[in-house]
N, C-alpha and C positions, 0 to 999 in steps of 0.2 A: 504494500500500500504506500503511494506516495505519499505526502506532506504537503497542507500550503501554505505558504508562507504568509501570514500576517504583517501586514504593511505598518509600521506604528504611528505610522501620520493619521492611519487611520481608525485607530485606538485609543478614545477619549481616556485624561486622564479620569478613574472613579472619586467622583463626588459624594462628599458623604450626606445624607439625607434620612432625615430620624427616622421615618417607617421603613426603610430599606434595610438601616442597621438594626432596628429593633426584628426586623425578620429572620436577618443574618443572625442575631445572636438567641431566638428562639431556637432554628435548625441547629443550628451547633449545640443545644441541650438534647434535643431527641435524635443525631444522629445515629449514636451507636445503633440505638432502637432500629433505626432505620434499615439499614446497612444488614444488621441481623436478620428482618424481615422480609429481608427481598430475597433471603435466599429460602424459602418456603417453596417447597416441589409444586403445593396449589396455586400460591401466585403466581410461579413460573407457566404451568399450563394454561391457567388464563391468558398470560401476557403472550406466549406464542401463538396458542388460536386467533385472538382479537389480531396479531399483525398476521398472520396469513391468510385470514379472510379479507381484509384491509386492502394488503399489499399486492393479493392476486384480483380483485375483483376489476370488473372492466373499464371504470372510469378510470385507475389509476395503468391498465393497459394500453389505452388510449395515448395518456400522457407521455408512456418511456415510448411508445412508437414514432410521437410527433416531433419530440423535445429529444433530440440527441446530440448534446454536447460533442467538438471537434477530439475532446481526448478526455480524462476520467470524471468522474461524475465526484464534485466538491461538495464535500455532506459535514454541516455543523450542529452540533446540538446543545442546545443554550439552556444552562438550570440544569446541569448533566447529572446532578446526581451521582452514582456510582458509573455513571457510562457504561449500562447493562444493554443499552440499545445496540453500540457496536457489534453483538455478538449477533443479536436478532436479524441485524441487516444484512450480515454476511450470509442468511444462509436465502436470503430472498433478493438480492441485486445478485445479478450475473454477469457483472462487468467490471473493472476495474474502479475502484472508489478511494477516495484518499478522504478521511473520519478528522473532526478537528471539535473539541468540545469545552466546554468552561462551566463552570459554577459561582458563586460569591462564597459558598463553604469551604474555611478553611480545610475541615477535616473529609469535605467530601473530593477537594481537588487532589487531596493527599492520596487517600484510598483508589481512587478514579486512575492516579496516576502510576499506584502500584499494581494495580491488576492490569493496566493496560501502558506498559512504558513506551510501546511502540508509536504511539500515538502523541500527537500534542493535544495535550489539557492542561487548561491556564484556569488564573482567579482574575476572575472580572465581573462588574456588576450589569445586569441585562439590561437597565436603565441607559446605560453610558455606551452600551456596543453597537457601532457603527463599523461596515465594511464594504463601500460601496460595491453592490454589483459583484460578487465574490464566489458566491452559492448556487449551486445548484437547488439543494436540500437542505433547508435548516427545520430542523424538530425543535418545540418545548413541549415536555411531557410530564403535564403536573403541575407546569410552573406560571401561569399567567396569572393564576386568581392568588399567589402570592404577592404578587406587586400589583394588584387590582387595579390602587390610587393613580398608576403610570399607566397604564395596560394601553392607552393612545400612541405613548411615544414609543414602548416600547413594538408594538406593533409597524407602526412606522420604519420606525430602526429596520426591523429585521424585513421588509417590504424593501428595502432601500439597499437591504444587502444579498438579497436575490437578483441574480440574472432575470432579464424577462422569460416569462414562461416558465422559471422556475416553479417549483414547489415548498410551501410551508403547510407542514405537519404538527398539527398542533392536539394533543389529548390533555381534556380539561373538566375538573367536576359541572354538573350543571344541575339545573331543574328546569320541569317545565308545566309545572301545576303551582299552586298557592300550598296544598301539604306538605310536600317535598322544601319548599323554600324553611316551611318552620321545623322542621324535622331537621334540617341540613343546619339551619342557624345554631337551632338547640344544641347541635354536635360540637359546632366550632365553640362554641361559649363553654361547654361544658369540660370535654375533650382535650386532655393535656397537650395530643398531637399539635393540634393547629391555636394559632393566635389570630384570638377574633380580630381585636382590632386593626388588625392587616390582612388579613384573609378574606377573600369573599368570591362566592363561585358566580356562573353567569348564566342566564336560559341562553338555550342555542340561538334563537332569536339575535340576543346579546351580541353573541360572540359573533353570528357570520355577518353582521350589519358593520361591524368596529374592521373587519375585516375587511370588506368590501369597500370601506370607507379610505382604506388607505393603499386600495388599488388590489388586493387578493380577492380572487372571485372564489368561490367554493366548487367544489368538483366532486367528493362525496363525502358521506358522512355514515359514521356507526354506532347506532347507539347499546353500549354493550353493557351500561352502570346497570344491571338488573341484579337477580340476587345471588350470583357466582362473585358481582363484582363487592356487593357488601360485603359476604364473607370472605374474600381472598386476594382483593384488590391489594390492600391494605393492613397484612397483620398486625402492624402495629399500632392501629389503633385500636381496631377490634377483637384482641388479643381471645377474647373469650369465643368468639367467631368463627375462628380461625383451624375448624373441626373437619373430620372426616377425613377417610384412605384417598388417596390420588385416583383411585376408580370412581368413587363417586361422584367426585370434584369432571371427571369428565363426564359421566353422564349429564351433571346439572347443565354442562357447559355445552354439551353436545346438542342439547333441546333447547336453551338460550340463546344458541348463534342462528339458529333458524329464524327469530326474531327481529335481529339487532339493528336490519336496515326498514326497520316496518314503524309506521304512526303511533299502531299503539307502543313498542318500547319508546320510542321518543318522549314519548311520554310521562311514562315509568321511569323513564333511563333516569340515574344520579351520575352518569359520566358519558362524553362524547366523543371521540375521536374523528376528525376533521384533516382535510386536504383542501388547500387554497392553491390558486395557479397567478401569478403574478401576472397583470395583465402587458 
């Protein structure tokens, strides 16, 4: 896998800004937690179905037939977390990709960078990341209703650092009823994982309008938060949840993905997984 190189002209310096620090130093209390729970065999089968039904279905067939880059396909992923997507993409791209990823966490750039040294993963804040025209593929997964207060600029930003025609991949909690919103809220307020007062998820609605507004048109959508995703999305929140053998975790999953592109999950759905094409 190549590398690409980051231009630093084009690498704001990070601003500090009180709900972005106060987020950063939430995550850095429950990362261990975190880190722990993503290596769960249920979350893992969840997280591979949701991307190969994602990643093979026909709207995004469409795009790698139209959209072919002169040489490898530049793929960044922002809010990386442990950078467990790398492993994902490589068994679903068939072409040559060069992987470039960052966090604001100190301990997750840490961990991100020892399990994948091959790779460049940096500390930088998503607010501040600007790289014109650069991308192929930039993903955040997880990460928008964290900076909610920005979620314009940062959208922007990463609009701006897409090639045309590019792709932004973005999986994010949602609702799309009035239950779901007090259900969803009551979690954040109560819920040691998340901090309310900087967290806040968005109806799909929400999210493809912010999107659209800064030039990403939407191309498809999966709504998969149903009840595989309450149980297994997230161990570590719902630690007590987080039950049953790997056989059953597929059957639940097996008869939920028949769903996941349909009115009524949208509905239902507590998480969305989305494809924008840069216009």
């Amino acid at each position: 896998m190549c590398l690409l190189k980051i231009n630093p002209s084009e690498k704001p310096e990070m601003v500090k800004n009180k709900d972005i620090e106060k987020q950063k130093q939430h995550f850095e209390s429950v990362a261990g937690e975190y880190i722990n729970a993503r290596n769960n065999p249920r979350h893992a089968l969840l997280q591979n179905t949701v991307w190969e039904i994602f990643w093979r279905n026909g709207e995004m067939e469409k795009w790698r037939t139209n959209f072919i880059p002169a040489e490898n396909l530049n793929i960044l992923e922002a809010m990386c977390g442990r950078a467990e997507l790398y492993e994902i993409l490589k068994k679903y791209i068939r072409r040559p990709f060069s992987f470039n990823a960052f966090d604001y966490s100190d301990t997750m750039v840490t961990y991100a960078q020892q399990l994948h040294p091959e790779l460049l993963i940096w500390q930088q804040d998503v607010t501040t990341f600007r790289n014109r025209e650069a991308y192929d593929i930039i993903f955040i997964i997880g990460g928008l209703h964290h900076v909610y207060a920005h979620k314009e600029r940062v959208l922007k930003n990463i609009a701006d650092s897409l090639r045309p025609g590019g792709l932004f991949i973005s999986s994010e909690p949602t609702y799309n009823n009035p239950l779901f919103y007090f259900v969803r809220d009551l979690i954040y307020r109560k819920n040691k994982a998340f901090d309310h007062e900087t967290e806040k998820a968005f109806t799909t609605k929400e999210l493809n309008t912010l999107a659209g507004d800064c030039g990403l048109d939407l191309i498809t959508q999966l709504n998969f938060g149903l009840l595989a995703y309450i149980l297994w999305q997230n161990p570590e929140v719902f630690p007590s949840l987080n039950k049953g053998g790997v056989n059953f975790a597929k059957y639940v999953i097996n008869i939920e993905k028949i769903f996941w592109k349909t009115r009524i999950a949208r509905f239902f759905s507590f998480a969305t997984l989305s494809a924008y094409r840069k216009r």
